[in-house]
KEZA-160399 format. One record per residue: residue in three letters; x, y, z of N, C-alpha, C in turn; chain. Coordinates in steps of 0.05 Angstrom, whole numbers, plus 5000, padded with zeros to 4 digits. Atoms other than C-alpha are relative to their C-alpha. Layout:
BEGIN
{'ALA' {X Y Z} {X Y Z} {X Y Z} 'A'}
...
This chain:
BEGIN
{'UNK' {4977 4998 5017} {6319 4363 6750} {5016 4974 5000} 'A'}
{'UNK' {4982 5019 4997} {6359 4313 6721} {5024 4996 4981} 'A'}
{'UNK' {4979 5005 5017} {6423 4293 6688} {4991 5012 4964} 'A'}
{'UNK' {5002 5007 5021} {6390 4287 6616} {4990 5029 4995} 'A'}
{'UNK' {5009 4977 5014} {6349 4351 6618} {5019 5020 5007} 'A'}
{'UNK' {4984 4968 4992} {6407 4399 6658} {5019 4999 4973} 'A'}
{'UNK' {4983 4996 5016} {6453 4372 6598} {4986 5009 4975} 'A'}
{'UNK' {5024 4982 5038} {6391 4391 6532} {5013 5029 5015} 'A'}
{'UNK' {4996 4964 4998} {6393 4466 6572} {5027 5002 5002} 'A'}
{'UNK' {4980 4992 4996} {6463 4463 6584} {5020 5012 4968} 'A'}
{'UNK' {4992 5001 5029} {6477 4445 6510} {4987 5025 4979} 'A'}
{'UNK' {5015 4974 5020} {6431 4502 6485} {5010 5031 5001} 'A'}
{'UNK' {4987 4976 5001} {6467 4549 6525} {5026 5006 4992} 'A'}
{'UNK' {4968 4996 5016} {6537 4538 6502} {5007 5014 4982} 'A'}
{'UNK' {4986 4983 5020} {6540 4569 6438} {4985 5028 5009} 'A'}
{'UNK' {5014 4976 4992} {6502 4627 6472} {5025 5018 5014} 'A'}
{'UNK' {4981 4989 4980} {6571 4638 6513} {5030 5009 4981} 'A'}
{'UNK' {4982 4991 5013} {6639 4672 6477} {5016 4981 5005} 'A'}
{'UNK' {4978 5016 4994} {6692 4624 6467} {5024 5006 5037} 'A'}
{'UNK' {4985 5014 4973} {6737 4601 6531} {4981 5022 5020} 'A'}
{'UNK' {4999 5002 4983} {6695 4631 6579} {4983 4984 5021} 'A'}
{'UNK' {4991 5020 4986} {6688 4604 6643} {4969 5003 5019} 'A'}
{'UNK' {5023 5009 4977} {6627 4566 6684} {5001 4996 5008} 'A'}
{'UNK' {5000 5015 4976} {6624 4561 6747} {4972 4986 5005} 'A'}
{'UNK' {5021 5024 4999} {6588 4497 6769} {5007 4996 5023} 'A'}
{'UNK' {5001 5008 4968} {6571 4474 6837} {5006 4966 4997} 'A'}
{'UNK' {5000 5033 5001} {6570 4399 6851} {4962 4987 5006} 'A'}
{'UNK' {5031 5014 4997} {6489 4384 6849} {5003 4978 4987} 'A'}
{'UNK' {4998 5040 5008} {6482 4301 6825} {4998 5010 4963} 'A'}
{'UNK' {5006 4990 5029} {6453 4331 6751} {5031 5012 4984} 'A'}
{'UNK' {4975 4991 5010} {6517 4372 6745} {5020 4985 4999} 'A'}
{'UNK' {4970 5021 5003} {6564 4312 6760} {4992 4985 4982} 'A'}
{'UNK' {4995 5040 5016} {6550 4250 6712} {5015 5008 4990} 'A'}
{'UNK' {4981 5006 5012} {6603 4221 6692} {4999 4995 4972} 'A'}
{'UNK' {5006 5009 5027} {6624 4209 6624} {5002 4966 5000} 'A'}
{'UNK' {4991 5027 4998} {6644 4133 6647} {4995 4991 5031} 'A'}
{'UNK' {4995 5014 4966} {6631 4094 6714} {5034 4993 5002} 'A'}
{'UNK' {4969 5020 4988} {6698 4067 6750} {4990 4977 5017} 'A'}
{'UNK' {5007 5023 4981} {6704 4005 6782} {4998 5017 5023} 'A'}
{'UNK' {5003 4993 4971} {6683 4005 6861} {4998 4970 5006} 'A'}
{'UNK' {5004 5039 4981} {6685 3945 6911} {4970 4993 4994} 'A'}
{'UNK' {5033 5011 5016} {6610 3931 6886} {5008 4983 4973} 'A'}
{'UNK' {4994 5020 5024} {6632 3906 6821} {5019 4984 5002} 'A'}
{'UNK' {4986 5030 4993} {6651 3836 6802} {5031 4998 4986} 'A'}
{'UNK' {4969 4995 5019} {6724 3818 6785} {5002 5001 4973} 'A'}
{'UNK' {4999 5001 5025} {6715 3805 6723} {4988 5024 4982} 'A'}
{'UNK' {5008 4973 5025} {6681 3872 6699} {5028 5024 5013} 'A'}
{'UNK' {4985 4983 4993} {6741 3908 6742} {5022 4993 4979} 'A'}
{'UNK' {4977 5001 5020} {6792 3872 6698} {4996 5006 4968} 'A'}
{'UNK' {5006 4995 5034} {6751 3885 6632} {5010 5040 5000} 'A'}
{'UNK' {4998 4966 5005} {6752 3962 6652} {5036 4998 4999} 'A'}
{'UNK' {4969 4991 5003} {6829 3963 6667} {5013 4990 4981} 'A'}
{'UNK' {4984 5010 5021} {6845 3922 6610} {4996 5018 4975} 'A'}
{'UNK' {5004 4984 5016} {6807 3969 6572} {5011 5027 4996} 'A'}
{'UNK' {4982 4970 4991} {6850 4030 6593} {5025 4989 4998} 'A'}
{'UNK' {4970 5015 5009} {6914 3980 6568} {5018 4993 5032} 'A'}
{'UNK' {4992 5008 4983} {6928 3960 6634} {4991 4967 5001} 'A'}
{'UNK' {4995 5029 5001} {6959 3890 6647} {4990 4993 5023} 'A'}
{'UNK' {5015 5018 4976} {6921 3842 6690} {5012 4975 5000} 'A'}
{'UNK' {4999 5022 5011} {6923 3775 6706} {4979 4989 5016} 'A'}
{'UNK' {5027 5019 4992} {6871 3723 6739} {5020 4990 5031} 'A'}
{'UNK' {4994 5003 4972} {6912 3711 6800} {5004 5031 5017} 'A'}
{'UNK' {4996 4973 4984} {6912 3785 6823} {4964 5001 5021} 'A'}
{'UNK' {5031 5003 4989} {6852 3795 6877} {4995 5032 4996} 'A'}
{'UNK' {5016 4976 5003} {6802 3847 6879} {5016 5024 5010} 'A'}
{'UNK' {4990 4975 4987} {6840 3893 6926} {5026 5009 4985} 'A'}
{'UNK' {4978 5010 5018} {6904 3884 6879} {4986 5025 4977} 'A'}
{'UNK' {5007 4990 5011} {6857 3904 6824} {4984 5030 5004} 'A'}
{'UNK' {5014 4973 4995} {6822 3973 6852} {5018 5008 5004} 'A'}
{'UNK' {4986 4977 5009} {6884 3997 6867} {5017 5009 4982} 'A'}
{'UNK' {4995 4992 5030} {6903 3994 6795} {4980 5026 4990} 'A'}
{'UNK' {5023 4978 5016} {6841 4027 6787} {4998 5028 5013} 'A'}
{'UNK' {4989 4989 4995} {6866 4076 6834} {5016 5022 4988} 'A'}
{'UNK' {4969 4997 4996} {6925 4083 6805} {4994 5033 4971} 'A'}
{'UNK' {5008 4989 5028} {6891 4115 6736} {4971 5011 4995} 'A'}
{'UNK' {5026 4990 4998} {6826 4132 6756} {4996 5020 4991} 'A'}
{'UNK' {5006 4973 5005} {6835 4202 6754} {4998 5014 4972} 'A'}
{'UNK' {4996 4996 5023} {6853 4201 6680} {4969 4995 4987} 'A'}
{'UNK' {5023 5005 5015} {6784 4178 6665} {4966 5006 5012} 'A'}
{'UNK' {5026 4992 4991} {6740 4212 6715} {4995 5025 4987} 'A'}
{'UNK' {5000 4971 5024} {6712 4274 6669} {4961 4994 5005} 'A'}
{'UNK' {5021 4997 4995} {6639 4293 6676} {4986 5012 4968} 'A'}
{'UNK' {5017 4999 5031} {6594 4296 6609} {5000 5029 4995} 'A'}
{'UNK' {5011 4977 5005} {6576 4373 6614} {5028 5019 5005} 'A'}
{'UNK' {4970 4986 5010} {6654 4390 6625} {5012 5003 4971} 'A'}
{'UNK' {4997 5016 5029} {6665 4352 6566} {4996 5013 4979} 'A'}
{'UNK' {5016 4988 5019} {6616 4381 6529} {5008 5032 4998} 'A'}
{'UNK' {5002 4972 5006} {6632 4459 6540} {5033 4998 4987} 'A'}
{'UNK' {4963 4997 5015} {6716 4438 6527} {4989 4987 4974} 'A'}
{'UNK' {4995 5008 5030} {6691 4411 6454} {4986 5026 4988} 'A'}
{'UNK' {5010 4964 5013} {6652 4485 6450} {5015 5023 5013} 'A'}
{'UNK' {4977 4974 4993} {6715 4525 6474} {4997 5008 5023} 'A'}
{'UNK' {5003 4991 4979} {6692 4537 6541} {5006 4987 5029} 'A'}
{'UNK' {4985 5011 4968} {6723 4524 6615} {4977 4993 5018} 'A'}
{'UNK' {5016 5007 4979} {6676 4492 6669} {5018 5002 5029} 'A'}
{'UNK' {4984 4994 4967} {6710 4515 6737} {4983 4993 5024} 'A'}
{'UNK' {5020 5003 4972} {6682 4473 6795} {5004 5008 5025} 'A'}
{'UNK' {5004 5003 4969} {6664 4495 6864} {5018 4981 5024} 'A'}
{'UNK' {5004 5022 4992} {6690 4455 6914} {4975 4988 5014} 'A'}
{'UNK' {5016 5015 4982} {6643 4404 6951} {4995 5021 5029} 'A'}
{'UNK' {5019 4992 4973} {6592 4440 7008} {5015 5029 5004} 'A'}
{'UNK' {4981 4973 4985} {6633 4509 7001} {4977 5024 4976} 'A'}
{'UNK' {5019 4978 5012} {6556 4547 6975} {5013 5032 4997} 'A'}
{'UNK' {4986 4970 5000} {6589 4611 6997} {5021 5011 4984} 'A'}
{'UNK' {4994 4993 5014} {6629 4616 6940} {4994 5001 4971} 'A'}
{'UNK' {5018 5002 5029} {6575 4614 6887} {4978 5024 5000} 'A'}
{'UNK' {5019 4976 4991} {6541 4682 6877} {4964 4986 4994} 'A'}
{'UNK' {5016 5013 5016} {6485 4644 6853} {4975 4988 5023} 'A'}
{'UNK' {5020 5009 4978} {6458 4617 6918} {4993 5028 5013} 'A'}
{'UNK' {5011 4968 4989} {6455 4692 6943} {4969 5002 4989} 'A'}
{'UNK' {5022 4991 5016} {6410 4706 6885} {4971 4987 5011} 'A'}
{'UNK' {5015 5020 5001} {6373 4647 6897} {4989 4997 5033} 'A'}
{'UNK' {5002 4991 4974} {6362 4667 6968} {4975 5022 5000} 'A'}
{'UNK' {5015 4979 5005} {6324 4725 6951} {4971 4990 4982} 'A'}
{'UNK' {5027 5011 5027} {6277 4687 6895} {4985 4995 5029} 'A'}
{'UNK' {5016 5019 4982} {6254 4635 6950} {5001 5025 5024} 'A'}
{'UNK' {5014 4986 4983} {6249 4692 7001} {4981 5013 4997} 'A'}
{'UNK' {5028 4989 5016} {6200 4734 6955} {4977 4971 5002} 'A'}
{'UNK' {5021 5016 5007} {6165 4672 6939} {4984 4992 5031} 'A'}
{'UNK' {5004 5006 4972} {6160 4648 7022} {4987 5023 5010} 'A'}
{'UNK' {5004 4965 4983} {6151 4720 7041} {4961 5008 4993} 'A'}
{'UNK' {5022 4995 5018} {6086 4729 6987} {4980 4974 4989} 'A'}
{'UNK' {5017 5020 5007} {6054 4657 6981} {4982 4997 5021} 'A'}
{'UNK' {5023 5006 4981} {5992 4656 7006} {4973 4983 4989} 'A'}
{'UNK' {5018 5014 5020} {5948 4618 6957} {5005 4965 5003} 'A'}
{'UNK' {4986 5034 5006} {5999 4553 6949} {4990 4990 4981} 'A'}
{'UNK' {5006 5003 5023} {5974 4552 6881} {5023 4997 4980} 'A'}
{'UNK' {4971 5001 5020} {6025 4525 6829} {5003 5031 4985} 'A'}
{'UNK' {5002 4973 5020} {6008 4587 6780} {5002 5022 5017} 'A'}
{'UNK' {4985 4961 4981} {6016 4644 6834} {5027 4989 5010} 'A'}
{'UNK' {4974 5001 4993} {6076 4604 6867} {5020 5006 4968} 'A'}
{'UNK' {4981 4998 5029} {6107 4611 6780} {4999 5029 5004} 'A'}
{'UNK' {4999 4971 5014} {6089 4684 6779} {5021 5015 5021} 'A'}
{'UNK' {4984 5001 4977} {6116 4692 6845} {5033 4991 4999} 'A'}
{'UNK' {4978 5012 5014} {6183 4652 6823} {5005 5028 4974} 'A'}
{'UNK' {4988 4983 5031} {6185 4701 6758} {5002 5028 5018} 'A'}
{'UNK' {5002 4974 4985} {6173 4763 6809} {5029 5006 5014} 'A'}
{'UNK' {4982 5004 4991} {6225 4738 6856} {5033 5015 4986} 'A'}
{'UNK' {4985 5004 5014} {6273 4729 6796} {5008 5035 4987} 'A'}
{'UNK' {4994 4977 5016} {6257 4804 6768} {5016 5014 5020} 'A'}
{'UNK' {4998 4991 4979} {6278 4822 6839} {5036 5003 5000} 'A'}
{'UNK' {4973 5002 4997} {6353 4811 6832} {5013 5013 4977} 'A'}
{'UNK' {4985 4977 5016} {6384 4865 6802} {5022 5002 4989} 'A'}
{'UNK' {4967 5008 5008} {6452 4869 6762} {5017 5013 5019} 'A'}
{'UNK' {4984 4997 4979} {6474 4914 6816} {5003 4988 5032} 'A'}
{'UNK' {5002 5022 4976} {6449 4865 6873} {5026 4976 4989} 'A'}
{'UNK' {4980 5021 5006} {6485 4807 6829} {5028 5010 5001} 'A'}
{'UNK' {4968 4990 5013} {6550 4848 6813} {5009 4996 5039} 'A'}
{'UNK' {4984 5006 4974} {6555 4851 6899} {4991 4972 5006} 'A'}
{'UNK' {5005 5027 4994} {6534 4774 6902} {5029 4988 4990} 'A'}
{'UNK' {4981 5008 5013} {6591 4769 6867} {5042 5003 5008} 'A'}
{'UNK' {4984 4985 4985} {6635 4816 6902} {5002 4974 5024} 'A'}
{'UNK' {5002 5026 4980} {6609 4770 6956} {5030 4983 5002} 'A'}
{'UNK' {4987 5026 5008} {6642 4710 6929} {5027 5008 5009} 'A'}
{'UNK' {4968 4999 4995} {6710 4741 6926} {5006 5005 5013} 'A'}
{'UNK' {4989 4987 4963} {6718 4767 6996} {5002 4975 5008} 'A'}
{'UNK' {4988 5030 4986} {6700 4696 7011} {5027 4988 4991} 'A'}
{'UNK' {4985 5019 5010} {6743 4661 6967} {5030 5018 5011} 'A'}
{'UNK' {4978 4997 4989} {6801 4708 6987} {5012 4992 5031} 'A'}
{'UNK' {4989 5008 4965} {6790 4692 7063} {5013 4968 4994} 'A'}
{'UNK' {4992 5038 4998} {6799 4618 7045} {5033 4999 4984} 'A'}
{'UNK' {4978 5000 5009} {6870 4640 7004} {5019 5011 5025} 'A'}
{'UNK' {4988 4987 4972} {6886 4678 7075} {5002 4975 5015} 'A'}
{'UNK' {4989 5026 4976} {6880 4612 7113} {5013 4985 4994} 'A'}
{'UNK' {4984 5021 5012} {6909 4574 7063} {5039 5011 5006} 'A'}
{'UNK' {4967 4997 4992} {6986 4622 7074} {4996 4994 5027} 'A'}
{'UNK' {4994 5008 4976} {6973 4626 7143} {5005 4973 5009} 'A'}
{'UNK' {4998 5027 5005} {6963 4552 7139} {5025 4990 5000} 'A'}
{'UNK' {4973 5004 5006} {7026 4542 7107} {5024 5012 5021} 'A'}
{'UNK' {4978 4984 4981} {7068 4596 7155} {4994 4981 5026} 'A'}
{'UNK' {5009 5004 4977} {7039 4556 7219} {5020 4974 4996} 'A'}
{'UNK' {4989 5038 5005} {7065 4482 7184} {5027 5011 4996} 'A'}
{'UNK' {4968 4991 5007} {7134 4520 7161} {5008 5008 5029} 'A'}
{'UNK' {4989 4997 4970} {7145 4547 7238} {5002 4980 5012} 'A'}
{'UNK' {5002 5026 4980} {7129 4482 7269} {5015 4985 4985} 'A'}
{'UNK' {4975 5024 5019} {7175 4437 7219} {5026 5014 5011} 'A'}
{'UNK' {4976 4994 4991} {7229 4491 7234} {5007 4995 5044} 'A'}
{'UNK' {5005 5000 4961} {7212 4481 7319} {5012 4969 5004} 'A'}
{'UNK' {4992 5030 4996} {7220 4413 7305} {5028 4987 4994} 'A'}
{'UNK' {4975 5011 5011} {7286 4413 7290} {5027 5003 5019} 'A'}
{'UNK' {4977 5005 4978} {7336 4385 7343} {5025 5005 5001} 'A'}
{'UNK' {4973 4988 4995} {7403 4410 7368} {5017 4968 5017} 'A'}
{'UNK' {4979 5016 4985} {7453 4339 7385} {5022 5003 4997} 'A'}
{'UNK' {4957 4992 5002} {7523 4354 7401} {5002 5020 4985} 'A'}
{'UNK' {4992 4986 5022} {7524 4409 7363} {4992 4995 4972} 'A'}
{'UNK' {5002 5001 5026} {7504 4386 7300} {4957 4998 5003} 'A'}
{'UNK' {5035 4990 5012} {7424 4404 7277} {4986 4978 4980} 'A'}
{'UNK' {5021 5023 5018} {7380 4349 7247} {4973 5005 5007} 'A'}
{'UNK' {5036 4997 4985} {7305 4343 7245} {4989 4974 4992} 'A'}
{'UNK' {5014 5019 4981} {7254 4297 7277} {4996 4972 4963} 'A'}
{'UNK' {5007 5017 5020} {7239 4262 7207} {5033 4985 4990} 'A'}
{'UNK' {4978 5015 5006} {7316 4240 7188} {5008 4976 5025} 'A'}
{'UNK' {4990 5010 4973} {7322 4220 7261} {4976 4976 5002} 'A'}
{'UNK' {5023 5022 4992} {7255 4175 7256} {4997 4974 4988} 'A'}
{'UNK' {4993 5027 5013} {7250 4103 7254} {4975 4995 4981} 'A'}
């Protein structure tokens, strides 16, 4: 799989989907290209100042490289956008990514768990054409009521990770208030008081 062919099937399936709704996408290399490179410390000054001048940002020829990346920094984010986001927001539809290495909130690897275990479980040939039928067997194997709890799945996870995220917060809000000193009578904390 690569960039050029995940975006042909991606583009075929779009109008197959009801306006705004929403795909979840993992982060595989195919699913990210960009619509644009950004500068990086690899490239030469002179193509860093063509890009930032091209985004109407003022340069000049005595600024150095480190000067210039964190211009590119500064605006990056305005122009990092990935082709197959792109592409479903000009056909009405939301691309909602994953974060980075967090599988367990994609019912999708469940599923996909089950294919490649049929297929591992039942290959005994190692023949491309029985490992395909095997693959299509796999695939008949995952049921809408298997998927509907792969899915279920997902959101138990993703709620635990909204559970650590308050607790999170209640742990950093106790300890900011702990940190907050009694001199003479009068109450300040550690950050007003720090040099």
């Amino acid at each position: 799989m690569n960039g050029d062919t995940f975006f042909e099937w991606f583009s075929g399936i779009l109008p197959l989907l009801k306006d705004n709704s929403v795909i979840v996408m993992d982060n595989a290399p195919y699913h990210s290209v960009k619509t644009e490179k950004s500068p990086t410390s690899t490239w030469k000054k002179a193509a860093i100042i063509e890009w930032l001048e091209s985004k109407g940002v003022e340069t000049n020829p005595s600024m150095i490289k480190f000067e210039l990346l964190k211009a590119v920094r500064e605006i990056k984010h305005k122009y990092d956008l990935y082709v197959v986001d792109e592409e479903a927001k000009n056909q009405n539809k939301i691309v909602l990514r994953l974060p980075p290495y967090h599988c367990e909130l994609n019912p999708i690897e469940l599923a996909w768990s089950v294919v490649k275990g049929h297929v591992k479980k039942n290959n005994t040939t190692f023949k491309i054409n029985d490992v395909r039928q095997l693959l299509n067997d796999g695939i008949d194997k995952v049921t809408p009521e298997m998927w509907s709890n792969f899915v279920s799945h997902a959101i138990k996870e993703e709620d635990k990770f909204w559970q650590v995220d308050y607790i999170t917060d209640e742990i950093l809000d106790e300890q900011e208030q702990s940190h907050v000193l009694t001199i003479t009578g009068l109450t300040t904390s550690d950050s007003e008081n720090s040099d």
